[in-house]
C-alpha positions as CSV (number, residue, x, y, z in Angstrom):
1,X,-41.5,-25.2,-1.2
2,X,-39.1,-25.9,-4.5
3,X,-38.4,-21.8,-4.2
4,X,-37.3,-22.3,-0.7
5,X,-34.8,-25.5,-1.6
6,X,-33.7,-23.1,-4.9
7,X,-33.2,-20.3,-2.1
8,X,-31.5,-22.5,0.2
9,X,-28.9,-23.9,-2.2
10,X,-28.8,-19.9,-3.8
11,X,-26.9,-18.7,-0.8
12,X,-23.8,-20.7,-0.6
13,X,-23.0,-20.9,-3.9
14,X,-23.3,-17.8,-4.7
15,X,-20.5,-16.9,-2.2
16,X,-18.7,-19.6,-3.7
17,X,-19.1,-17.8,-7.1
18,X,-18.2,-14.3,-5.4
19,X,-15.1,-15.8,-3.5
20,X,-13.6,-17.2,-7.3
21,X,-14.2,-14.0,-9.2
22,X,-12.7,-12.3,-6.0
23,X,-9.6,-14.8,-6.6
24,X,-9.7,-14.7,-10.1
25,X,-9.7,-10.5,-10.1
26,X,-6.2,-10.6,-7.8
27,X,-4.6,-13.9,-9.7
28,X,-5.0,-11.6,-13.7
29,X,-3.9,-8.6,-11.4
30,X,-0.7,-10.6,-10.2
31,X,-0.5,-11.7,-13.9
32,X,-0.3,-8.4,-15.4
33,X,2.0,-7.0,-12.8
34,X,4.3,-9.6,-13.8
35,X,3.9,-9.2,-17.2
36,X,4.6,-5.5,-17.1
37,X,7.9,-5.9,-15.0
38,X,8.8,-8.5,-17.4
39,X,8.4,-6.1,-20.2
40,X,10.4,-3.3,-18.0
41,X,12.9,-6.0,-17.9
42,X,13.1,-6.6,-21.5
């Protein structure tokens, strides 16, 4: 029964967790695109 709950509570957060490392993969890819026309810039 306390596997179930664990199972239960399991699913949406780890979609949460997938959802921020998708957001946090394109937020350091935006970063380093604006880093790298900064430096073209410089």
């Amino acid at each position: 029964m306390a596997l179930d709950a664990a199972d239960h509570l399991t699913g949406p957060r780890q979609r949460r967790v997938e959802d921020l490392a998708k957001r946090l993969a394109y937020t350091t890819a935006l970063v380093n695109r604006l880093a790298l026309a900064v430096q073209g810039d410089l």
